[in-house]
Each structure stands twice: as C-alpha cells, then as structure tokens.
Backbone as a chain_set.jsonl record, in Angstrom:
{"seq": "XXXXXXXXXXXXXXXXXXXXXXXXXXXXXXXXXXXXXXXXXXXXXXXXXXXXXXXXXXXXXXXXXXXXXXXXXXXXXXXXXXXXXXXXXXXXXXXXXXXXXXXXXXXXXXXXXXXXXXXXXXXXXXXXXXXXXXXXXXXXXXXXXXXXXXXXXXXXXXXXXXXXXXXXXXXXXXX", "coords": {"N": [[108.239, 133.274, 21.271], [108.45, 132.917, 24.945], [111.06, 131.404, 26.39], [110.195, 128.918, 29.232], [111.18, 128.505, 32.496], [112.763, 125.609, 33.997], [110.596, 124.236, 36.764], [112.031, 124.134, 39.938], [112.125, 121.863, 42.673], [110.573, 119.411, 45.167], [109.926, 115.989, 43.98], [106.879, 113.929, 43.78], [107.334, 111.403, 44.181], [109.697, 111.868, 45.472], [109.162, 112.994, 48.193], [107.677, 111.262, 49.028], [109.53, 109.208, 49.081], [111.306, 110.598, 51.594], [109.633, 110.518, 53.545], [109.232, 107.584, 54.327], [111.636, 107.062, 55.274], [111.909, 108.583, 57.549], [109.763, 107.779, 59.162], [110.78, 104.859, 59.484], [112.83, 105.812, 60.889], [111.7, 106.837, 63.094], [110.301, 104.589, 63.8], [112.51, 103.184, 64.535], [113.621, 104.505, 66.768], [111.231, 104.172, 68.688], [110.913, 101.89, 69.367], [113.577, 101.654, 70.746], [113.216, 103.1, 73.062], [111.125, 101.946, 74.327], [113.14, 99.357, 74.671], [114.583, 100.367, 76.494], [113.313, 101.41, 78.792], [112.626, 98.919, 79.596], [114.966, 97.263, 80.132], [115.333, 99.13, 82.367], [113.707, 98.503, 84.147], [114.467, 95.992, 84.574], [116.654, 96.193, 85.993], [116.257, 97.608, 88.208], [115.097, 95.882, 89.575], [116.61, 93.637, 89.758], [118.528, 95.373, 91.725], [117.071, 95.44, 93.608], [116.706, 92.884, 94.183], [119.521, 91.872, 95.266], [119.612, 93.927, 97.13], [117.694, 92.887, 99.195], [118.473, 90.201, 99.297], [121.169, 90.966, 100.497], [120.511, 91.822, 102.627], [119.448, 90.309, 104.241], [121.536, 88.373, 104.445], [123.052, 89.405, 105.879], [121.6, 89.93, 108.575], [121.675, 87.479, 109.064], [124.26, 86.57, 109.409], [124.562, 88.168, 112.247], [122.878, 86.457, 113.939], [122.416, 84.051, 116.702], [124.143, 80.802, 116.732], [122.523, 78.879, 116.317], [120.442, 79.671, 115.327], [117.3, 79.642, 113.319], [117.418, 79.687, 110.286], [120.383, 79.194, 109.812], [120.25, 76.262, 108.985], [121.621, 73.247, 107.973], [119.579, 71.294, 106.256], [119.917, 69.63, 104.008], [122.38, 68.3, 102.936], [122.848, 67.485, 100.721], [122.987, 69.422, 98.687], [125.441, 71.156, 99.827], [127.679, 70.698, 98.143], [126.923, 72.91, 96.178], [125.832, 74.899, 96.863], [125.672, 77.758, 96.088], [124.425, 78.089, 94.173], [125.37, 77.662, 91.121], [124.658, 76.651, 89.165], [122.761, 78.22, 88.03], [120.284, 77.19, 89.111], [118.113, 78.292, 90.546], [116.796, 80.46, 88.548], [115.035, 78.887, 87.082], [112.125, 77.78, 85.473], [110.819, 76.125, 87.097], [110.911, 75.427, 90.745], [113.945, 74.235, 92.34], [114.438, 70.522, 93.834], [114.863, 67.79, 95.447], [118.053, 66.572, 95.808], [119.15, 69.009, 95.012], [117.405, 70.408, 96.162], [116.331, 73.397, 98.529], [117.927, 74.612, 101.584], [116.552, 75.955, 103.692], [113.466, 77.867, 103.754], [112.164, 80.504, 103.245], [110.179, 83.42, 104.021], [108.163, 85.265, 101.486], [109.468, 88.429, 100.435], [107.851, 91.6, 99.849], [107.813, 94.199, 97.744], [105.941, 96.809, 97.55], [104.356, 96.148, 94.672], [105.327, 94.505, 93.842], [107.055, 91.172, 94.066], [109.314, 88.467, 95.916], [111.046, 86.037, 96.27], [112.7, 83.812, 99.128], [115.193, 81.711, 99.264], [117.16, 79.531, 101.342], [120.661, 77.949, 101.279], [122.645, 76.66, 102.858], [125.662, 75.162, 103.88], [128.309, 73.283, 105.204], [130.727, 73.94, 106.691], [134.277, 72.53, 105.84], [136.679, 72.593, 107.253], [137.402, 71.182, 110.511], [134.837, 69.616, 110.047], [135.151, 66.674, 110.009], [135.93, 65.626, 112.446], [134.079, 66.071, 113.878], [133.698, 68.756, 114.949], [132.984, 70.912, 113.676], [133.716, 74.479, 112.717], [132.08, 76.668, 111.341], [129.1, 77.819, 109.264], [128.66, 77.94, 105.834], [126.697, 80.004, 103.739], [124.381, 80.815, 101.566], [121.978, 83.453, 100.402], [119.052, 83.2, 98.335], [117.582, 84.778, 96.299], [114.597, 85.171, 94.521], [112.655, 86.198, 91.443], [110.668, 87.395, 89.531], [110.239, 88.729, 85.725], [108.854, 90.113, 83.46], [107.77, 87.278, 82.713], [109.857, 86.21, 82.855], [111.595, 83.894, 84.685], [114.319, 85.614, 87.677], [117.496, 85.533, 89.233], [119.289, 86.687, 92.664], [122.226, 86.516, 94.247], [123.377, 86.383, 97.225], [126.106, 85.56, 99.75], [127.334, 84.507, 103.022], [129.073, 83.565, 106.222], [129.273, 81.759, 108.665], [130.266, 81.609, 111.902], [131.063, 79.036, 114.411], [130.792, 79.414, 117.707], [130.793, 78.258, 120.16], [132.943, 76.417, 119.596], [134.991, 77.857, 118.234], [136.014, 79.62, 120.744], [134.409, 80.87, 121.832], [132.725, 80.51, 124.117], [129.326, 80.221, 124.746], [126.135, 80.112, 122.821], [126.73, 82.61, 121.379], [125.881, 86.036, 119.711], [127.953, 86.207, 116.723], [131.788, 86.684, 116.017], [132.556, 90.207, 115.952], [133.401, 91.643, 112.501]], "CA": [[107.775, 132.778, 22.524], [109.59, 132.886, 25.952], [111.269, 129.986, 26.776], [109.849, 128.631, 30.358], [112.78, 127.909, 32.976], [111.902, 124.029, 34.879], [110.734, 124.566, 38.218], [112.774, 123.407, 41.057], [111.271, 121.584, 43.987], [110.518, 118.266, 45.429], [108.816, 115.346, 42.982], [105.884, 113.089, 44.942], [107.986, 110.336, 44.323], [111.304, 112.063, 46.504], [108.971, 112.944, 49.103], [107.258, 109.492, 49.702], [110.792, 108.161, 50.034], [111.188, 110.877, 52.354], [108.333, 110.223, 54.695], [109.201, 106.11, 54.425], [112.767, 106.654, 55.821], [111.611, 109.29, 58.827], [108.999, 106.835, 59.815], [111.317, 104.075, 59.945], [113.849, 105.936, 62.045], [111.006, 107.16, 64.229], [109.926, 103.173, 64.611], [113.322, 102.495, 65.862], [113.55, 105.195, 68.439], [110.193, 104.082, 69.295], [112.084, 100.344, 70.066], [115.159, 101.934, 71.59], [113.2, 103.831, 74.026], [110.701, 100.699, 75.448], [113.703, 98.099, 75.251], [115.54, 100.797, 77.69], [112.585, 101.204, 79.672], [112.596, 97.321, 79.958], [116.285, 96.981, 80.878], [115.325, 99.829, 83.502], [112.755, 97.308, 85.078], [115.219, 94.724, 84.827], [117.586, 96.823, 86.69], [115.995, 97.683, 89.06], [114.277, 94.288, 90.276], [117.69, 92.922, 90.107], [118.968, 96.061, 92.324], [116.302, 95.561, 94.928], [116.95, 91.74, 94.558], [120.87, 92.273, 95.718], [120.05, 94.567, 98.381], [117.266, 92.061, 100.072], [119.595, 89.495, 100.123], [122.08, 91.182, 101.402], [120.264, 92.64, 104.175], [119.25, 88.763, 105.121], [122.873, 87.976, 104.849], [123.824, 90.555, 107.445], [121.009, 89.541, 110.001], [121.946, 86.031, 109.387], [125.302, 86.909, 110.505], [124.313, 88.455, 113.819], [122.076, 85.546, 114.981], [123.048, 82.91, 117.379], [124.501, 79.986, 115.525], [121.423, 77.912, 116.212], [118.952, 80.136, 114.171], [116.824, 78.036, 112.261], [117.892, 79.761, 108.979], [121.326, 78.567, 109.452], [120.153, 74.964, 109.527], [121.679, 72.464, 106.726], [118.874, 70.146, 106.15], [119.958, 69.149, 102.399], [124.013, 67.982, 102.813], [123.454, 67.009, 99.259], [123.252, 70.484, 98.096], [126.83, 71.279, 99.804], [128.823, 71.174, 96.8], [126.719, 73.871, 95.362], [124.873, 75.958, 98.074], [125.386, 78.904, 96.254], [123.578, 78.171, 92.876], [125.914, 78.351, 90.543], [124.002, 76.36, 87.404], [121.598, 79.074, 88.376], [118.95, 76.366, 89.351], [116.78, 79.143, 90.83], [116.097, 81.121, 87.458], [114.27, 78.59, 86.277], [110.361, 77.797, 86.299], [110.459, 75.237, 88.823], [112.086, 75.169, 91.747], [115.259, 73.172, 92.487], [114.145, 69.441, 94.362], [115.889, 66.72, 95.736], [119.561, 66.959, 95.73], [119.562, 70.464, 94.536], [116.195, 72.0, 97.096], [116.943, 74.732, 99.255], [117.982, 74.296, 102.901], [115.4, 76.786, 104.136], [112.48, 78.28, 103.059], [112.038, 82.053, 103.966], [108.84, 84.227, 103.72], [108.761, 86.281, 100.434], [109.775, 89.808, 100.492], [107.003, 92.293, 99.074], [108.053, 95.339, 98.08], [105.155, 97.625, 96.482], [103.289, 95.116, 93.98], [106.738, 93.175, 93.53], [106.981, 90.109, 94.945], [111.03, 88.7, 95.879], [110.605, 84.537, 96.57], [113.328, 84.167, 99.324], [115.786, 80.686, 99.947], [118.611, 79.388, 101.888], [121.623, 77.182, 101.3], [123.531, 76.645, 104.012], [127.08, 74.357, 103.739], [129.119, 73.139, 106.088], [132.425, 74.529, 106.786], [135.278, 71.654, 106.411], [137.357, 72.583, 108.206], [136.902, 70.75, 111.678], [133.641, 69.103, 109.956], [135.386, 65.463, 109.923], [136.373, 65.427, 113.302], [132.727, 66.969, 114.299], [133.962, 70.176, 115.379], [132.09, 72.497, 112.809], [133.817, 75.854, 112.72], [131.035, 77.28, 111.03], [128.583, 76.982, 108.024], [128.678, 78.837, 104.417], [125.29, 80.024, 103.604], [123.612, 81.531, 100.153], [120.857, 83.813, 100.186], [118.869, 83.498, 96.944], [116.323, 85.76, 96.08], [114.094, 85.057, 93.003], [111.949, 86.998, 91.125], [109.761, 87.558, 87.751], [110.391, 89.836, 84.914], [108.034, 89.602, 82.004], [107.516, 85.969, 82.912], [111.264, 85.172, 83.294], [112.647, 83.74, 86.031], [116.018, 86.158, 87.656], [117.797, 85.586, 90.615], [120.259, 87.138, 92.764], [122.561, 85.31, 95.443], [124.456, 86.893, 98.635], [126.915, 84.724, 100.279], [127.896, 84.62, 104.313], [130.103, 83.065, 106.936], [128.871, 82.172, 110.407], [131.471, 80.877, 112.902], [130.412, 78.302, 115.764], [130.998, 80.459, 118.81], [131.81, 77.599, 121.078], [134.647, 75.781, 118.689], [136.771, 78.881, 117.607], [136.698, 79.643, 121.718], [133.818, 82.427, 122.397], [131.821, 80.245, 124.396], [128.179, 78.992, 124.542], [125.916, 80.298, 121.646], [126.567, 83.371, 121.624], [126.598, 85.993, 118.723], [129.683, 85.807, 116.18], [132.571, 87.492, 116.082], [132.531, 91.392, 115.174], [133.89, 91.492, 111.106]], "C": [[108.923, 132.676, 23.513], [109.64, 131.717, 26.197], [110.828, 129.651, 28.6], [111.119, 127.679, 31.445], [112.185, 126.458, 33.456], [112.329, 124.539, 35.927], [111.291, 123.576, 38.966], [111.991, 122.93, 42.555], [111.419, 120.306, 44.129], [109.196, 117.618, 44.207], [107.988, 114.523, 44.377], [106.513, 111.708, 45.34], [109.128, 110.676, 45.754], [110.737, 112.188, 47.738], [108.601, 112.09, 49.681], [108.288, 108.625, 49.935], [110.939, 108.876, 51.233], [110.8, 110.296, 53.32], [108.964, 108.608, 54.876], [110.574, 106.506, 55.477], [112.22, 107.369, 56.927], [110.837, 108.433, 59.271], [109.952, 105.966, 60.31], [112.458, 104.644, 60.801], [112.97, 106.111, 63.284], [110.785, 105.701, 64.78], [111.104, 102.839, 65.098], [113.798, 103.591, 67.145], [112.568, 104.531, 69.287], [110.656, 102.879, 70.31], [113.108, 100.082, 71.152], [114.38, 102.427, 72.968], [111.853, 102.722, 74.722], [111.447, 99.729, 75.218], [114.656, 99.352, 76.327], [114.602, 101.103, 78.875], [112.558, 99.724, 80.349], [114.01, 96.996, 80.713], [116.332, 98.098, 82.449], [114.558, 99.267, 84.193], [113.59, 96.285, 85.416], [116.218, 95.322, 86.337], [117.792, 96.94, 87.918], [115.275, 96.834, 90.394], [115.42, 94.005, 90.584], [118.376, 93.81, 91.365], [118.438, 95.963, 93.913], [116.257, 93.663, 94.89], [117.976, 91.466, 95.329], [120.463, 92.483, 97.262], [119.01, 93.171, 99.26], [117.954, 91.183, 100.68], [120.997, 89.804, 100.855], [121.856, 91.464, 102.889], [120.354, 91.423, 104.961], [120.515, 87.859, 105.663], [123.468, 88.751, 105.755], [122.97, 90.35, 108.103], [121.22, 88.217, 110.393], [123.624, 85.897, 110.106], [125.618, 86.931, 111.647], [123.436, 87.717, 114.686], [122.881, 84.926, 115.544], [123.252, 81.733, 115.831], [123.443, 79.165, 115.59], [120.348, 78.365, 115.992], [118.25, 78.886, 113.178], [117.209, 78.414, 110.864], [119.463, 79.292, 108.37], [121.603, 76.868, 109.497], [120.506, 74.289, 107.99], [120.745, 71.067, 106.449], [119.224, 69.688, 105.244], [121.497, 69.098, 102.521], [123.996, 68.248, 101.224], [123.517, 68.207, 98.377], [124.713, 71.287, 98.881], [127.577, 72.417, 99.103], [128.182, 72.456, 96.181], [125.694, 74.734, 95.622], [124.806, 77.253, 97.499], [125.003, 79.157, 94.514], [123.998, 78.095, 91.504], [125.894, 77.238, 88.861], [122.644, 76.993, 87.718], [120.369, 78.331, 87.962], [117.712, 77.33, 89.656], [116.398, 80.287, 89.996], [115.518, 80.392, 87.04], [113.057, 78.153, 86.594], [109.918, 77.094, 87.046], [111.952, 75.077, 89.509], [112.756, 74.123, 91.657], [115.056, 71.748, 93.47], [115.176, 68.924, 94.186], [116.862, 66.918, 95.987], [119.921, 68.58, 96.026], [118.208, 71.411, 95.878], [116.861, 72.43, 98.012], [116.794, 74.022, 100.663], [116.702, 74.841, 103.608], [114.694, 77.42, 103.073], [111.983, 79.445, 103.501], [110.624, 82.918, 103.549], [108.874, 84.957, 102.462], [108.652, 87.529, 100.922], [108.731, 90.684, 99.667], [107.209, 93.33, 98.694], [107.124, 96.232, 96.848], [104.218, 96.121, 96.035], [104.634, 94.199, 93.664], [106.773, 92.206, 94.522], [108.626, 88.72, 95.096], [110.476, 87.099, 96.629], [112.446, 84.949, 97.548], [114.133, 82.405, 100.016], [117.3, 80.772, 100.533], [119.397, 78.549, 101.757], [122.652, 77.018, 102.123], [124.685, 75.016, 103.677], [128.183, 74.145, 104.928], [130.24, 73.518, 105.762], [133.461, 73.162, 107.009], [136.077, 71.348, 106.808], [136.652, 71.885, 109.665], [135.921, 69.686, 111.335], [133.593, 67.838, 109.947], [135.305, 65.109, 111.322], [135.173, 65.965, 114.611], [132.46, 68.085, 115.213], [133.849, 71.424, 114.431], [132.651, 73.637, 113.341], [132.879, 76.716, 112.197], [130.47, 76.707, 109.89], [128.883, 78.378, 106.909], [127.599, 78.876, 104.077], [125.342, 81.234, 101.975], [122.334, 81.788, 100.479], [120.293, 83.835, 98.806], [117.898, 83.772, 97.13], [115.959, 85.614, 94.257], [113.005, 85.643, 92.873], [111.569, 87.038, 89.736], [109.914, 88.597, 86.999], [109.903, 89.525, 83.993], [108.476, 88.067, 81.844], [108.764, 85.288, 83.156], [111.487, 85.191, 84.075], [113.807, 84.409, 86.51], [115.816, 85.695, 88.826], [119.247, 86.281, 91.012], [120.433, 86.273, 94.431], [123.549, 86.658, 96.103], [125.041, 85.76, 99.507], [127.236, 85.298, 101.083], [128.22, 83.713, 104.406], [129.409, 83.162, 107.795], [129.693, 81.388, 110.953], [130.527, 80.093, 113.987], [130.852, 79.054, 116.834], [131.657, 79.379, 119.668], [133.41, 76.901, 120.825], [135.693, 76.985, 118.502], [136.914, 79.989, 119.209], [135.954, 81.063, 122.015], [132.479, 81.996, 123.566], [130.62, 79.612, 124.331], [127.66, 79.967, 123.118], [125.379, 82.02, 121.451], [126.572, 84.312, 120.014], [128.076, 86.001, 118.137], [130.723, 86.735, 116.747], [132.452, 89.08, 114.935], [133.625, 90.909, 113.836], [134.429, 93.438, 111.261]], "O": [[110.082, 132.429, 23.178], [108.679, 130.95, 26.268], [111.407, 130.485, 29.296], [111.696, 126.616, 31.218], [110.994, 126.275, 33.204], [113.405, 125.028, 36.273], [111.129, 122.373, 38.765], [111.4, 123.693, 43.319], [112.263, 119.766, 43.414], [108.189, 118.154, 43.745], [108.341, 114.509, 45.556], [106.34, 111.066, 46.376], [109.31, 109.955, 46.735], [111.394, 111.682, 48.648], [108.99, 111.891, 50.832], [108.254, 107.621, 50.647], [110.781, 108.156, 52.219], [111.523, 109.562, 53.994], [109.238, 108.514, 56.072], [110.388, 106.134, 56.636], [111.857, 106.46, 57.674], [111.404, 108.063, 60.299], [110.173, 106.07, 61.516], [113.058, 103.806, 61.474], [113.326, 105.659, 64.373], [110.999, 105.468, 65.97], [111.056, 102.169, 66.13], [114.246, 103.287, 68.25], [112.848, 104.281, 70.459], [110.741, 102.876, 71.538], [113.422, 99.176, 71.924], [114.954, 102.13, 74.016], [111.755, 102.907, 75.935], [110.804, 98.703, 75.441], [115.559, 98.797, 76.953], [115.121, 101.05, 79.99], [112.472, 99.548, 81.564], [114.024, 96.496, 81.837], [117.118, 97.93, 83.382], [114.758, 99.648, 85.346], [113.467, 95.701, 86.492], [116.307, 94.785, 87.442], [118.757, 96.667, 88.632], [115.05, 97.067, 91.581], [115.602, 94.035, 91.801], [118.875, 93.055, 92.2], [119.006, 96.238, 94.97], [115.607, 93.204, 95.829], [117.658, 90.754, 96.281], [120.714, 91.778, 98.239], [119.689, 92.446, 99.986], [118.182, 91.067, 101.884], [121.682, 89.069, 101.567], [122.57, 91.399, 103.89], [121.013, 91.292, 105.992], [120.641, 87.093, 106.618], [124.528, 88.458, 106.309], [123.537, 90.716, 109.132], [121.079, 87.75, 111.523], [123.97, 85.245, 111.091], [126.466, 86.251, 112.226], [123.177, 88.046, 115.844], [124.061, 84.992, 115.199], [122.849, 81.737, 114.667], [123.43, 78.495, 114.558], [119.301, 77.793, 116.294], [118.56, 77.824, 112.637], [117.362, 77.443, 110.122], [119.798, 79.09, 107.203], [122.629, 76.288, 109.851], [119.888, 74.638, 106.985], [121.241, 69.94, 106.45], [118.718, 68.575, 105.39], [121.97, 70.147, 102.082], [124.787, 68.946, 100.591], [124.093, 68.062, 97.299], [125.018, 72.266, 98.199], [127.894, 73.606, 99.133], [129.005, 73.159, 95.597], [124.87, 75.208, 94.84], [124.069, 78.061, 98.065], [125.256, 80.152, 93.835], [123.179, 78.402, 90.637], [126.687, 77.131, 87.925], [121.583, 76.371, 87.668], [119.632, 78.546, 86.999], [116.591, 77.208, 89.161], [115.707, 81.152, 90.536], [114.966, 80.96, 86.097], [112.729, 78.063, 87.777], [108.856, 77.213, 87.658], [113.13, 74.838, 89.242], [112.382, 73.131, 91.032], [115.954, 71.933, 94.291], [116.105, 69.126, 93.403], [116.812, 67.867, 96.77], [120.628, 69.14, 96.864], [118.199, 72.579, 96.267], [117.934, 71.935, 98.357], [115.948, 73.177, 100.957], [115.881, 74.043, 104.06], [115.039, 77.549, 101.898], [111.146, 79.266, 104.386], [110.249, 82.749, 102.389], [110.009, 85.419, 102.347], [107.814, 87.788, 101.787], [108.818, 90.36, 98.483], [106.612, 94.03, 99.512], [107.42, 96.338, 95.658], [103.635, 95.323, 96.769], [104.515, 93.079, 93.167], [106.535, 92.431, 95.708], [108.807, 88.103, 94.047], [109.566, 87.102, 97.459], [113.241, 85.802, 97.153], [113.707, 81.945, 101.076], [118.213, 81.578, 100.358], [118.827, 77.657, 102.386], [123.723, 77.463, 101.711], [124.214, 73.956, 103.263], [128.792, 75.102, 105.406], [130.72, 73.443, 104.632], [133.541, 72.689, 108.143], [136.483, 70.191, 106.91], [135.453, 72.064, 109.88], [135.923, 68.735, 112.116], [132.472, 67.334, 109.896], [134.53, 64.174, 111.525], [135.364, 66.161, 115.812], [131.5, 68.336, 115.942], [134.419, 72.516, 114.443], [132.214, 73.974, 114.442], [132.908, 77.793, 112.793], [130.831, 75.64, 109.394], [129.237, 79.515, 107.222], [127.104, 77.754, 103.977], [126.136, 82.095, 101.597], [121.533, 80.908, 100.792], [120.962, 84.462, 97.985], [117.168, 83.254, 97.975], [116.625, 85.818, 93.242], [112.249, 85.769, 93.837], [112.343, 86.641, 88.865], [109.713, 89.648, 87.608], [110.388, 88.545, 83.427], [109.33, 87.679, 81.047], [108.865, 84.127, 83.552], [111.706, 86.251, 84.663], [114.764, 83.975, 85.868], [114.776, 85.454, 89.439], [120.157, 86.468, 90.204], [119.666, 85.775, 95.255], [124.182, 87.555, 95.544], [124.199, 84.997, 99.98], [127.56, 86.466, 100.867], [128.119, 82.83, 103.555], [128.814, 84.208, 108.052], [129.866, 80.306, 110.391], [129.421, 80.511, 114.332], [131.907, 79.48, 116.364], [132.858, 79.451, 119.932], [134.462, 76.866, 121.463], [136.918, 76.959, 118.619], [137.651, 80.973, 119.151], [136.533, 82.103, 122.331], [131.548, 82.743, 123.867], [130.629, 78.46, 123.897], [128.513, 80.499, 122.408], [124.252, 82.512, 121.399], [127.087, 83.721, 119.065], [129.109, 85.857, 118.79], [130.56, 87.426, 117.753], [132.327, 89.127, 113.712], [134.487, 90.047, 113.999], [134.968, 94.008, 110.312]]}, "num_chains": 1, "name": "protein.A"}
C-alpha cells in the first residue's frame, strides 16, 4: 500500500482565530475613524468659536468708548474678566460675582448656535484718581458639543479717547 502524504492547509480552528483577530482590528479602525470624526466637530466649533470672538473683539475696538458693550456693570468680576477657571464651560452660567458684564445676541451659524458674553475690566492705571485710561474686555463665546459645554475667549484694549489726549468720544487710536 502507498503511503498517503498529510495534506497541508488551514485547520477550522486556525481560521476562526483568524477571522476573531481581523474583526477586532476592523472594530478598532471602526473607533479610530468616528473618534476622529468627533475631534473634527470639536475642531471645528472651537475654530468658528475663535474667529466670532475675535471678529467682536475687533468691532469692539473701533466703537466709541461709550458703546454699551464696553460697559463694566459687574466690578466684582474685574479680577477675572477673562474666565480663566473657565466658568463659562460649564452647565450653568456664571452669577453674582462671577456674571458677565454684557449680554450679546447669540451668533448662528448654519444649525450651530455660539452663546455670546462680555467682561469688561477696568484699566488701573489712572482708575484711582478717576481718570480711566481705558477698559480690558473678554469676549467669550460658548457653545455645545455632544452636550458639553466649550468655550473660547478673545481679549481687547479700548483706550478713553479724551484722557490719553484725542479728544471727545471719538474712535481709538489706529493699532
């Protein structure tokens, strides 16, 4: 009798490990590619959070100094006009001490919706002697991302026009 060689091939066992490990790499591509979609939402909220406030911080600039957005109703927020125990990420707004000087319209852009405050600070230089050289202002712009609270802040300068010697209320000085 001829001896019979053993055939070579895959057992059912080698391939069902197979198949188990390709699945599980496929489930973490699957992971990798909606948490980078997600950080590309993030990204981009935060990107178009930036620019809003910036834009608001450059028209707040070019107003007269007696705009109503540069108005400090809240002294007691001051010390920390420009957010920085990032009070406005979280799910309720900042009261008392800490609420916002102004209160600005929200920004809409598409189905996004951009909440928009102001912090305004006196400048202390001059501010004892009640000759305000200008105020220090924070734009903060807040916004929702899969239910979390983000925010993004822009910081300006506005000069008093009549104190640093330009007159009545006129705008600032070119930068």
């Amino acid at each position: 009798m001829a001896r019979r060689k053993p055939q070579r091939g895959f057992t059912l066992l080698e391939v069902l490990i197979a198949l188990v490990l390709v699945g599980l790499s496929m489930t973490t591509l699957v992971i990798a590619f909606v948490a980078s979609g997600n950080f590309g939402v993030l990204a981009r909220r935060q990107a178009t959070a930036v620019m809003i406030a910036r834009s608001q911080v450059s028209s707040m600039i070019h107003t007269p100094y007696s705009d109503a957005r540069l108005a400090n109703t809240n002294a007691n927020n001051d010390a920390t006009f420009a957010d920085p125990a990032a009070l406005f990420a979280l799910k309720t707004l900042p009261t008392g001490t800490d609420a916002p000087d102004v209160v600005l319209a929200n920004a809409v852009i598409g189905d996004e919706t951009y909440e928009q405050y102001v912090n305004v600070a006196a400048d202390p230089v001059g501010a004892a002697a009640g000759s305000e050289q200008g105020v220090f202002f924070a734009v903060i712009v807040r916004y929702k991302v899969a239910g979390k609270y983000m925010r993004a802040v822009a910081l300006g300068y506005h000069y008093n026009p009549p104190i640093i010697g330009l007159g009545s209320n006129v705008a600032p000085l070119p930068l």
